[in-house]
C-alpha positions as CSV (number, residue, x, y, z in Angstrom):
1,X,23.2,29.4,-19.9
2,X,25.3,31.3,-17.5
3,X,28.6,32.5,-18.2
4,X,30.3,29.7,-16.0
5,X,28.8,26.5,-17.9
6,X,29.9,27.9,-21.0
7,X,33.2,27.9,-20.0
8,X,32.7,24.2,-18.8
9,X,31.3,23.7,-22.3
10,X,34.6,24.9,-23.6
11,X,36.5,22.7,-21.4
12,X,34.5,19.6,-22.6
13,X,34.9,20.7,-26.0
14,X,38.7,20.6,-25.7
15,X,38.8,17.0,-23.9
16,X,36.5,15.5,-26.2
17,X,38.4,16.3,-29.1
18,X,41.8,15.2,-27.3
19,X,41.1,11.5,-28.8
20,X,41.6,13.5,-33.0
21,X,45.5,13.4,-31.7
22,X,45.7,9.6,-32.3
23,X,44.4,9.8,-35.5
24,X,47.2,12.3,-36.5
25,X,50.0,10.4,-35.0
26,X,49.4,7.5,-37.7
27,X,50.5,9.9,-40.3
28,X,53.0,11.8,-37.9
29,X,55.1,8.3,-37.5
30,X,55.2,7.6,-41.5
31,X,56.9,11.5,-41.8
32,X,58.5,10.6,-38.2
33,X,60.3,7.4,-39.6
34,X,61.1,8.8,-42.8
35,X,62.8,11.9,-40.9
36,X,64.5,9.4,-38.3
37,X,65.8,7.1,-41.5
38,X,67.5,10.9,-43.3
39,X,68.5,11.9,-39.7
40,X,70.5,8.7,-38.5
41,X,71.8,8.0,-42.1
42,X,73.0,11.8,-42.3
43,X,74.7,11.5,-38.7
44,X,76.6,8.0,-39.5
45,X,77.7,9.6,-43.2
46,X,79.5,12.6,-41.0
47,X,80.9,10.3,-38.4
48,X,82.4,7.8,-41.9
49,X,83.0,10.9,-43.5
50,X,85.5,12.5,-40.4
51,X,87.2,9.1,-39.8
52,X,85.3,9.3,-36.2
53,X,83.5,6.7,-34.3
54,X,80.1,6.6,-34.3
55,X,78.1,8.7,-31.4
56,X,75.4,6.3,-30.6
57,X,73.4,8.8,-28.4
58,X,72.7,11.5,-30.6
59,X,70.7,8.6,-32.7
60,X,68.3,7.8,-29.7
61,X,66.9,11.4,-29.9
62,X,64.3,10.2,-32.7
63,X,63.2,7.1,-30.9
64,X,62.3,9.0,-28.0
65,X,60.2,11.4,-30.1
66,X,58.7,8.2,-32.1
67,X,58.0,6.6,-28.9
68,X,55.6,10.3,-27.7
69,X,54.2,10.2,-31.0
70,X,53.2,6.9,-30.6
71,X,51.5,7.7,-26.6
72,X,51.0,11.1,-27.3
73,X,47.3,12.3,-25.7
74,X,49.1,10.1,-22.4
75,X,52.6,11.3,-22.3
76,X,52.7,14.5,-23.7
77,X,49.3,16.0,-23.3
78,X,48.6,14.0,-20.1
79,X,51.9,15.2,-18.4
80,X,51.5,18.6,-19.2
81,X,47.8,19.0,-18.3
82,X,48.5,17.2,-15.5
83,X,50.8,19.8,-14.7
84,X,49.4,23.0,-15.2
85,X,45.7,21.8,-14.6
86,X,46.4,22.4,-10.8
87,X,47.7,26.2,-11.7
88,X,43.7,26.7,-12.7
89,X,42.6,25.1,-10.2
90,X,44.3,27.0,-7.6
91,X,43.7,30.7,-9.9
92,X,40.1,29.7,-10.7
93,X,39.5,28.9,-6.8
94,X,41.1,32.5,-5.8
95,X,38.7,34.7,-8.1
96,X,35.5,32.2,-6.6
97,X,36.4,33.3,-3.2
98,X,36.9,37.3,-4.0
99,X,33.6,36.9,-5.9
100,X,31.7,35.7,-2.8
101,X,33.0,38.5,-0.9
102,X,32.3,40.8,-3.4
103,X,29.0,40.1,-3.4
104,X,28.3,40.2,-0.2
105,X,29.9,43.4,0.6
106,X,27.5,44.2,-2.9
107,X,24.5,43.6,-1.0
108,X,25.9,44.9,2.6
109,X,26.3,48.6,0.6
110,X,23.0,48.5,-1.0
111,X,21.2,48.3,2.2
112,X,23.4,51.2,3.6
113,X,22.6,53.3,0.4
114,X,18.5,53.3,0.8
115,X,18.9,53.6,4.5
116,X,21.1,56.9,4.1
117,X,18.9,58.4,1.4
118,X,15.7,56.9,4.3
119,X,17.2,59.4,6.1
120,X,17.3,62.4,4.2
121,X,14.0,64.0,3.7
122,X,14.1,65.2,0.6
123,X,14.8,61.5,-1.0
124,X,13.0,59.6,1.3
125,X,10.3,59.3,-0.7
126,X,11.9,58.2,-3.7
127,X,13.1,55.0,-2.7
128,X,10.4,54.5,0.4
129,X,6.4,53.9,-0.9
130,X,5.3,54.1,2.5
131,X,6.6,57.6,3.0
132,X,5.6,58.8,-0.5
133,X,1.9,57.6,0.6
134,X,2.3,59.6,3.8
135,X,3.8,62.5,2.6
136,X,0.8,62.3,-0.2
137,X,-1.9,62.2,2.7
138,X,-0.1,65.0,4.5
139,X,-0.8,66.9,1.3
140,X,-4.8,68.8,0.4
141,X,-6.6,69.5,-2.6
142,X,-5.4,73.5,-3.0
143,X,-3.7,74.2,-6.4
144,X,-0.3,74.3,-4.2
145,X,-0.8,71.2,-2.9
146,X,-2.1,69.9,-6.4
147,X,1.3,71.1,-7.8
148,X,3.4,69.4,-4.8
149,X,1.6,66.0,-5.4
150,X,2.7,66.4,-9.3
151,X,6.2,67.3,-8.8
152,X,6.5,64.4,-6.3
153,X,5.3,61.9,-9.3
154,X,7.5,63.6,-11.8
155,X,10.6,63.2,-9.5
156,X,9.8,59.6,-8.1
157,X,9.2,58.8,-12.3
158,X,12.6,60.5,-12.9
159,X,14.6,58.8,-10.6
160,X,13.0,55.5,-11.2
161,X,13.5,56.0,-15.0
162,X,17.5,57.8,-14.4
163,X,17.7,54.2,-12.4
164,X,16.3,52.2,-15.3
165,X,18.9,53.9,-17.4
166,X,21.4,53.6,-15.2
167,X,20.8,49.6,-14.2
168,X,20.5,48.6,-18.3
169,X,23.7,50.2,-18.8
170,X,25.7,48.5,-16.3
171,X,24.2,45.2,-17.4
172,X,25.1,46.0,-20.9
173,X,28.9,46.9,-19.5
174,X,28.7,42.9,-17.2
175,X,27.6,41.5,-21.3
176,X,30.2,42.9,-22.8
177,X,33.1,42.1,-19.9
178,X,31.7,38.5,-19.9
179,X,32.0,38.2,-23.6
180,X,35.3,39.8,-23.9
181,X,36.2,36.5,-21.1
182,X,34.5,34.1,-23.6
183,X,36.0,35.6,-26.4
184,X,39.7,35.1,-24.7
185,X,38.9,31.2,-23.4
186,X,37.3,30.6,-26.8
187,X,40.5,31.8,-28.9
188,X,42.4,29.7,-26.1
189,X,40.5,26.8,-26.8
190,X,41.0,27.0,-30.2
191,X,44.8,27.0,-30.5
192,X,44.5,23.7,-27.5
193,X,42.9,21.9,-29.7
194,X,44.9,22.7,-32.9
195,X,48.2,22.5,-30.5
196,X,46.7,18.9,-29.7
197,X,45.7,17.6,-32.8
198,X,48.6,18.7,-35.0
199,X,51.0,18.2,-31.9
200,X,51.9,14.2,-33.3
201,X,53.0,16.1,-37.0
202,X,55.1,19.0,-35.2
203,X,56.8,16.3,-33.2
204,X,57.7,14.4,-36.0
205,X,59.4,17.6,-38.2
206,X,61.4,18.3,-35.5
207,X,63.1,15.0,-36.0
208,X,64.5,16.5,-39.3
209,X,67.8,17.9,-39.4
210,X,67.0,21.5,-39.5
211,X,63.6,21.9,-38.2
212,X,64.4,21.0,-34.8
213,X,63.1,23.8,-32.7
214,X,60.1,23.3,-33.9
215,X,59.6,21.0,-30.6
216,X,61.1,23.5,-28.1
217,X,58.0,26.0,-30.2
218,X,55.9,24.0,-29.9
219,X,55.8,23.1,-26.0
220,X,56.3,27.1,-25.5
221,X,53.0,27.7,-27.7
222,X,51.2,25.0,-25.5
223,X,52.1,25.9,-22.5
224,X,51.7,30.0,-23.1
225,X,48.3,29.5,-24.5
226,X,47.2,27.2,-21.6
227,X,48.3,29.5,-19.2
228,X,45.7,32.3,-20.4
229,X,43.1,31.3,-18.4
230,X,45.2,31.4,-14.9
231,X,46.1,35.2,-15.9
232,X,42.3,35.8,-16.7
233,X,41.5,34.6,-13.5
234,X,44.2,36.5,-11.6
235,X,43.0,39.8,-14.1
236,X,39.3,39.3,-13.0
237,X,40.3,38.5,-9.3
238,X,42.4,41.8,-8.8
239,X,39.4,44.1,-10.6
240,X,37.3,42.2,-8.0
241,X,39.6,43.2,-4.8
242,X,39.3,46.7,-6.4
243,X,35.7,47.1,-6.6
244,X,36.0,45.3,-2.8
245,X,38.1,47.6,-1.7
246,X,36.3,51.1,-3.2
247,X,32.8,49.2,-1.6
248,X,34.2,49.3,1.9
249,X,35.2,52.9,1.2
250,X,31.9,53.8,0.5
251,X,30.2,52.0,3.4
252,X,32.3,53.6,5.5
253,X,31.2,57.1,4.0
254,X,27.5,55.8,4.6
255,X,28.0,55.6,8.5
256,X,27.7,59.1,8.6
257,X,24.6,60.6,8.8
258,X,25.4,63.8,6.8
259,X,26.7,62.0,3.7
260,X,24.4,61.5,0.8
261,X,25.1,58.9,-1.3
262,X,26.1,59.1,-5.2
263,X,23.7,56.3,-7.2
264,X,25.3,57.1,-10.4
265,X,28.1,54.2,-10.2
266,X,30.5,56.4,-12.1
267,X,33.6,54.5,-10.6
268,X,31.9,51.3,-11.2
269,X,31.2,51.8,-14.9
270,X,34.9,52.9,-15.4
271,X,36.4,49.8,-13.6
272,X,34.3,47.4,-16.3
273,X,35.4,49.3,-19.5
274,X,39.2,48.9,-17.9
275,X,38.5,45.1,-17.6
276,X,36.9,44.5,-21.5
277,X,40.4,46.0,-22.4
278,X,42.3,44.9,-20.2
279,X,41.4,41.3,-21.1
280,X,42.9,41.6,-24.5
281,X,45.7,42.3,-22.7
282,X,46.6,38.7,-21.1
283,X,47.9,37.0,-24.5
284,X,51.1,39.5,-23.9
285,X,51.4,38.4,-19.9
286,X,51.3,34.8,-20.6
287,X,54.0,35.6,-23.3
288,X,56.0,37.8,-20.6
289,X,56.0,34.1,-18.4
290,X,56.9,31.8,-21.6
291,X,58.7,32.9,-24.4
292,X,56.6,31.8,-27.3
293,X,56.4,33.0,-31.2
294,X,53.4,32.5,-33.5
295,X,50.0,33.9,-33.2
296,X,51.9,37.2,-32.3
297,X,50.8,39.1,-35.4
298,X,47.4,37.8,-34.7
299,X,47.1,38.7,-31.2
300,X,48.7,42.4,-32.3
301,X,45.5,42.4,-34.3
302,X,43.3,41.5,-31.6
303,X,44.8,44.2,-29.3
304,X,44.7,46.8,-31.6
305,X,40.6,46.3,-32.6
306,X,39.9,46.3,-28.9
307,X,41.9,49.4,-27.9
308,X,40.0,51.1,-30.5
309,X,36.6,49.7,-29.2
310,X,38.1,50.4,-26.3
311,X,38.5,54.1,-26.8
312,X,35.2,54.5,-28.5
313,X,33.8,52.2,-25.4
314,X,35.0,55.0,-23.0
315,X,33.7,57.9,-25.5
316,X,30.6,56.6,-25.4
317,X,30.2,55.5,-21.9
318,X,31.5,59.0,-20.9
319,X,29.1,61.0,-22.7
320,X,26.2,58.7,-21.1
321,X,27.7,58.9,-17.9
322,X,27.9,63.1,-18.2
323,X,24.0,63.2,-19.8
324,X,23.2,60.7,-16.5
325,X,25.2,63.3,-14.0
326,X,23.7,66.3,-15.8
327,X,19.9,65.1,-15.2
328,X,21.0,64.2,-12.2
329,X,22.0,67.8,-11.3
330,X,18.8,69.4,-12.8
């Protein structure tokens, strides 16, 4: 499955268990009523009690929460979905459109490369097998044209073997960027779907006296952990505008005719190890936008394990990357 239908199987996963809300709110309204009966008998024993007449609006406060307990996958989760669902839309279409230029400008640079190193002589032949068979016919059968036709198979196996290397390691870095995406969508599913389910019971605590914020922490939780998919989007799209941007830098360097190319995709390996950590990075944004508590000693954790993978990530990926540009130089 590719990475984009399993993010679709996440979003199905979420809306098919939307429907578990309504079984919750049957026990939410027996805590809710209970809560409603302490809170409205609490606030007409303080108005008796101060000689006061009785404030009648303060008491509507837990029918209106009764009433989204009692609608609550249509008026609570259905307003604010219906809200923020067009802030992915709009972030999700932003990174499609950066992606198609991407890989066009991709494609666009990779016909540039083999035509400058066409052009050089001495790696002609590496990337061309019609010039390595001519250049092999040019060559005899004396012992110095034996040893030029062996150290043309040697170097054509090197470099096809240094770009094997090279290839499997960037695909291993494009695994491990897409995971670190599932990884942050799947944890954001997650907490939707408890938000969701237990969002009936949360609404009906706040109604007791006391544990009121619990709805104000509540919406702010929802809302912040919804919103981690727009700042992934926006995260992904900006890494994307870079790797545009350093492309149409090097295919301007490959209209010369004196510039060789560098195949060793240092800059690109060093831009996907920014974006695995940098992903881990987007439960602290979201809580920049919204103010929420909760899951912040988790998500502490979380950032903390990946700047460590992150470090030894880089370690590693350095010390391949000097081996690669060390054979490379030999």
């Amino acid at each position: 499955m590719e990475q984009s239908n399993l993010h679709e199987v996440l979003q199905n996963l979420y809306y098919e268990m939307l429907p578990l809300s309504s079984d919750m709110a049957s026990i939410a309204k027996g805590v809710a009523g209970l809560g409603a009966l302490f809170y409205i008998a609490l606030q007409v024993w303080q108005a008796l009690a101060r000689a006061e007449p009785i404030d009648v609006y303060p008491m509507l406060r837990p029918f209106a929460i009764g009433l989204c307990i009692m609608f609550f996958p249509s008026i609570v989760l259905g307003t604010i979905n219906a809200v923020l669902s067009p802030v992915v839309k709009g972030t999700h279409q932003i990174l499609e459109h950066q992606v198609v230029d991407l890989k066009a400008l991709q494609e666009q640079k990779d016909v540039l490369e083999k035509q400058a190193m066409l052009r050089n002589p001495e790696t002609a032949y590496l990337v061309s097998d019609e010039i390595f068979d001519k250049k092999l016919d040019e060559l005899g059968w004396s012992a110095t044209d034996l040893a030029s036709i062996s150290g043309m198979y040697i170097e054509k196996g090197l470099y096809e073997l240094q770009k094997s290397i090279r290839d499997g390691f960037r695909e291993f870095l494009e695994m491990l960027f897409q995971a670190a995406a599932l990884v942050i969508d799947t944890i954001r599913t997650f907490f939707l779907i408890v938000l969701s389910i237990l969002g009936p019971l949360a609404f009906a605590i706040s109604i007791w006296s006391g544990f009121e914020s619990t709805l104000s922490q509540w919406f702010t939780r929802y809302i912040s952990v919804y919103l981690w998919l727009p700042v992934a989007d926006l995260f992904s799209t900006m890494l994307a505008k870079i790797q545009s941007l350093i492309i149409e830098r090097d295919m301007l360097l490959l209209t010369d005719p004196d510039f060789i190319p560098d195949t060793s995709s240092t800059v690109y390996v060093i831009f996907m190890i920014i974006g695995i950590v940098g992903y881990f990075t987007i439960p602290t944004v979201t809580g920049w936008i919204i103010q929420a508590a909760g899951a912040g000693n988790f998500m502490r954790n979380i950032n903390q394990t990946v700047m460590k993978a992150g470090n030894v990530a880089t370690a590693g990926s350095g010390a391949t990357v000097g081996n690669m540009a060390g054979q490379l130089i030999k």
